[in-house]
C-alpha positions in Angstrom: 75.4 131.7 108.5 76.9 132.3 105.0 80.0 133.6 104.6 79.8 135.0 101.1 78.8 138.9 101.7 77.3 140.0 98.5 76.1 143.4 99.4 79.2 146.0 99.3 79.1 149.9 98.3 75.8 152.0 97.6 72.5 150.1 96.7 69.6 152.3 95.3 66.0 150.9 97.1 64.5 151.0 94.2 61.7 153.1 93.5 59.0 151.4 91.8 57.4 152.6 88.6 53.8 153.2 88.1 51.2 154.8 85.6 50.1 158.1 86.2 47.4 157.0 88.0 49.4 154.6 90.5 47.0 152.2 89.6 49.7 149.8 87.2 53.4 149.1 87.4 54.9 151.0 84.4 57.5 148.3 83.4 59.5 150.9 81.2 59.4 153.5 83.7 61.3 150.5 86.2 63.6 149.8 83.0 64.6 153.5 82.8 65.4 154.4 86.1 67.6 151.3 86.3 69.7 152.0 83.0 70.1 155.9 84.7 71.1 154.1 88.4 73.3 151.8 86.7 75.0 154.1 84.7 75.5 156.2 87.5 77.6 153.8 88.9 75.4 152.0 91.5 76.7 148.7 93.2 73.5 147.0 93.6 69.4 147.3 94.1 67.5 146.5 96.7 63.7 145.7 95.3 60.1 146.3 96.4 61.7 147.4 99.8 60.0 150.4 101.3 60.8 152.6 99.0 59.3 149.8 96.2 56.4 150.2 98.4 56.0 146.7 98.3 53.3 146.2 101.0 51.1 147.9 98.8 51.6 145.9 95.8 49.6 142.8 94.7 52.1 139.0 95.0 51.8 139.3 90.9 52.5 142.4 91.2 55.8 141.8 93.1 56.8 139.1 91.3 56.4 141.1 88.0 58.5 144.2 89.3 61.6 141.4 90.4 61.6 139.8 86.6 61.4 142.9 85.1 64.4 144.4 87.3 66.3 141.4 87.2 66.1 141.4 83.4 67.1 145.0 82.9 70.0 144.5 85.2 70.7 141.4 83.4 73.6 140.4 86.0 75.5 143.7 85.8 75.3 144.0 89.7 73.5 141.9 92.0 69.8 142.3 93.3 68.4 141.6 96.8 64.9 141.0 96.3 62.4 142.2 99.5 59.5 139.5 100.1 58.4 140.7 103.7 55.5 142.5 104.3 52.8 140.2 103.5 52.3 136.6 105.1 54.4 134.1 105.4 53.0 132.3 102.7 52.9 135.1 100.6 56.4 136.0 101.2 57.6 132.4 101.0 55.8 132.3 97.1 57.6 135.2 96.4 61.3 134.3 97.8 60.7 130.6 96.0 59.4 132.8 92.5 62.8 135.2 93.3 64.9 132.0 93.2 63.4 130.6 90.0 64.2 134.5 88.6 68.0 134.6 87.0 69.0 137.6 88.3 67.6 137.7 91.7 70.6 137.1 94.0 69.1 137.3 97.8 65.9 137.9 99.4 64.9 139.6 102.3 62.0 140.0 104.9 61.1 142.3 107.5 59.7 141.1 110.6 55.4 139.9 110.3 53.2 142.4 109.8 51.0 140.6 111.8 53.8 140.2 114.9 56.4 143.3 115.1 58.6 143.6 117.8 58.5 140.0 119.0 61.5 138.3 118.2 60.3 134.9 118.3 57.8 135.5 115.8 60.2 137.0 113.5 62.3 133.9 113.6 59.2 131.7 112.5 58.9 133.9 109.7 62.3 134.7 108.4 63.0 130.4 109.2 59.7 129.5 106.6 61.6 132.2 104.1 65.0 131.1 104.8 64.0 127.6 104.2 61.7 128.2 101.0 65.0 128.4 98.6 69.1 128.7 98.6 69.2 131.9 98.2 71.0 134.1 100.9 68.7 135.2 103.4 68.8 139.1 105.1 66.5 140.6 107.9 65.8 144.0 107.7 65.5 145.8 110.5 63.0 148.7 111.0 63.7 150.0 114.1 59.5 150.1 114.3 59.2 146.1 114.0 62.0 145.3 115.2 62.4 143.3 118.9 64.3 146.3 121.0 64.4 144.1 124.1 67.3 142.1 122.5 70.8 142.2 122.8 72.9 142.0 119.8 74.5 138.5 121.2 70.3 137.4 121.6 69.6 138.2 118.0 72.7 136.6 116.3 71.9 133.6 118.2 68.6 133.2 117.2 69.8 134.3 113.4 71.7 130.8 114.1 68.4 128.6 113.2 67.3 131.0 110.2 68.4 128.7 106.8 70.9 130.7 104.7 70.9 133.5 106.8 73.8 135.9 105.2 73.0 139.6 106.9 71.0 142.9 108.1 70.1 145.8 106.7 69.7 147.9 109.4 67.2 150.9 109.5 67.8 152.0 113.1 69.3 155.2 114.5 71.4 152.7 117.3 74.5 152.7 115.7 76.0 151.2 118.9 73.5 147.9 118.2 74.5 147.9 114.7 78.3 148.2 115.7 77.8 145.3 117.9 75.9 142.9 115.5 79.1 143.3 113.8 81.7 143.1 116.2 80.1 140.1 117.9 79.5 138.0 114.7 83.3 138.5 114.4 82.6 140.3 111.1 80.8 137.3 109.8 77.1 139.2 109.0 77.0 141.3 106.1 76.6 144.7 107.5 73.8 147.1 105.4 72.9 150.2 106.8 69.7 151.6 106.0 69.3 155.4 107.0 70.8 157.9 104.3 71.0 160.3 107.4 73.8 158.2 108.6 75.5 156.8 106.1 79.1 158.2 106.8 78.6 156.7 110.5 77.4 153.5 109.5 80.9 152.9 107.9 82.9 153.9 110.3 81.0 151.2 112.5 81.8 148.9 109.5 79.0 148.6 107.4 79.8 147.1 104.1 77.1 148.5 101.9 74.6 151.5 102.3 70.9 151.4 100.8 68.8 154.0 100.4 65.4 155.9 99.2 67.7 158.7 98.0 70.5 157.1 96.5 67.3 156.8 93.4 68.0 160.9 92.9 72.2 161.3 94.3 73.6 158.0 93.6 76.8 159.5 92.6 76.9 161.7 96.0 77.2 158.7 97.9 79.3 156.5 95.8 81.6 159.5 96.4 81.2 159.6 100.0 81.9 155.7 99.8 85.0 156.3 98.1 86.3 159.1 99.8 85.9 156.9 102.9 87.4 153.8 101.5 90.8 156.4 100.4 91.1 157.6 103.8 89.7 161.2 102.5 87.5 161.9 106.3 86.7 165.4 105.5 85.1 165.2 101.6 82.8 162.0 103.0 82.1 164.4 105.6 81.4 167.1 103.3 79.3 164.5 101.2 77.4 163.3 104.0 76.6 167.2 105.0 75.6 167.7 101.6 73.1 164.7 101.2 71.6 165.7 104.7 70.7 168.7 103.2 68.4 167.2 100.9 67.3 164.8 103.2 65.9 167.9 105.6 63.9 169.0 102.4 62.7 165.9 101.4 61.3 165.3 105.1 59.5 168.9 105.1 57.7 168.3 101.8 57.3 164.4 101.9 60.2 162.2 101.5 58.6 159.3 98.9 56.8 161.8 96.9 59.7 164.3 96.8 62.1 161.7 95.8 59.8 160.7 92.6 58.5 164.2 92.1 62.4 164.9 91.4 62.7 161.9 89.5 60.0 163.2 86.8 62.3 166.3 86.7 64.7 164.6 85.5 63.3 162.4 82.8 63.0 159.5 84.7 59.1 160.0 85.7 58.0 156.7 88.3 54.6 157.8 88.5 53.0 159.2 91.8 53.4 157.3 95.2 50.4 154.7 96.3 51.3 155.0 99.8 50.0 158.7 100.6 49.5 161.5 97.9 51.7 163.2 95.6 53.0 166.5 96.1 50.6 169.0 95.3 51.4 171.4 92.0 52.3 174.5 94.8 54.3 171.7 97.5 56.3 170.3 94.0 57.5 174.1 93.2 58.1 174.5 97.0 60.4 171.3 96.5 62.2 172.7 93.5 62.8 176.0 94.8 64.6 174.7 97.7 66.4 171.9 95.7 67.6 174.9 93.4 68.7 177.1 96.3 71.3 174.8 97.3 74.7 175.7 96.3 75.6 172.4 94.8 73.8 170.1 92.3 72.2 167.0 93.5 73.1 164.2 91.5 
């Protein structure tokens, strides 16, 4: 395992731009919304993860979408690329393209497509990966994929035989599990959470970095909440977490993907429509705005 944690404060899973159409990947609409995350004070990115919708994109594609964040970021903050989703092989040409990409700090894999919720299988996957460069290595956990049959002592043992194997980001309601990965690795995993839901909770069972699909529209909310927790403040990272949740119940009643980049096109940072399932509608986006602008703070 290494010992090196990279991943610390709040990462932005990067939403990633398209044409109009959804049909291209808009390089300047990638290079905008990472200048406007980055300025916002975001610790990190997490690329062509979910919210990158990477499963749907072409291997060019991905590897396009890495250089072209990679290059914008130009080392400002480190990037953990996401090569899962697509074979081995596939994911193994993308980790070993990530490593020849200056800028690309880490990769990570969810479990096989092909194989979820089979442990052993995940380990012959994220071992091909792991092995493929020198880059860290980080699973992320979908609590969909993901084994549930094992034991956090199971899963850290298997991580044992996974080359460069450096963490989890954990998208999973079992705080308890992710506590435990922790507290049995005796701290040594770098600890991600993955649902914005829970962020606050995450921390307090020791999660070192948070990433998120709506970090991309209230980066600053949470980099407050981080800090407020970090300073001891309980009740504003409370209030911050409340807050957040808010917007979170909103998102899931209209759609979250296609709220999130609908409210990005507000804001002069259009991404282009979603490829996985359909924009908002012209009557669901207003629906969205009223209820965004009924809140009685500002989401940013």
């Amino acid at each position: 395992m290494m010992t090196e944690k990279l991943a610390r404060g709040i990462w932005p899973a990067l939403c990633t731009g398209f044409d109009d159409t959804a049909e291209h990947v808009a390089t300047d609409r990638i290079q905008a919304l990472l200048r406007t995350l980055i300025d916002a004070g975001s610790n990190g990115f997490f690329v062509c993860g979910g919210t990158g919708e990477g499963r749907f994109m072409s291997v060019a594609e991905r590897k396009s979408v890495a250089e072209v964040a990679a290059a914008e970021v130009a080392g400002a903050v480190p990037i953990i690329l996401q090569v899962g989703g697509a074979s081995t092989e596939d994911a193994i040409a993308l980790a070993q393209h990530a490593a020849r990409t200056q800028g690309i700090n880490a990769v990570a894999s969810v479990a096989p497509i092909d194989q979820p919720n089979d442990l052993d299988a995940a380990v012959e996957h994220y071992t091909a990966i792991g092995a493929a460069t020198d880059l860290p290595f980080y699973v992320y956990w979908l609590m969909g994929e993901a084994d549930k049959r094992v034991t956090a002592d199971r899963f850290l043992e298997a991580m044992q035989g996974v080359p460069h194997f450096a963490g989890v980001k954990f998208t999973d309601y079992n705080l308890y599990l992710f506590g435990q990965l922790i507290d049995r690795s005796g701290g040594a995993i770098n600890a991600i959470s993955g649902p914005d839901e829970m962020a606050l909770p995450a921390m307090v069972m020791g999660a070192e970095a948070a990433i998120g699909t709506t970090y991309n529209i209230m980066p600053k909310l949470y980099l407050q909440m981080r800090a407020a927790f970090e300073g001891g403040r309980l009740d504003e990272a409370m209030d911050c977490q409340n807050r957040a949740n808010r917007v979170i119940r909103i998102l899931i009643e209209h759609g979250v993907l296609a709220g999130v980049k609908a409210m990005l096109g507000w804001r002069g940072t259009p991404v282009g429509p979603p490829r996985q399932g359909a924009p908002l509608s012209a009557i669901a986006e207003k629906a969205l705005r009223a209820d965004i602008d009924a809140l009685d703070f500002d989401v940013a």
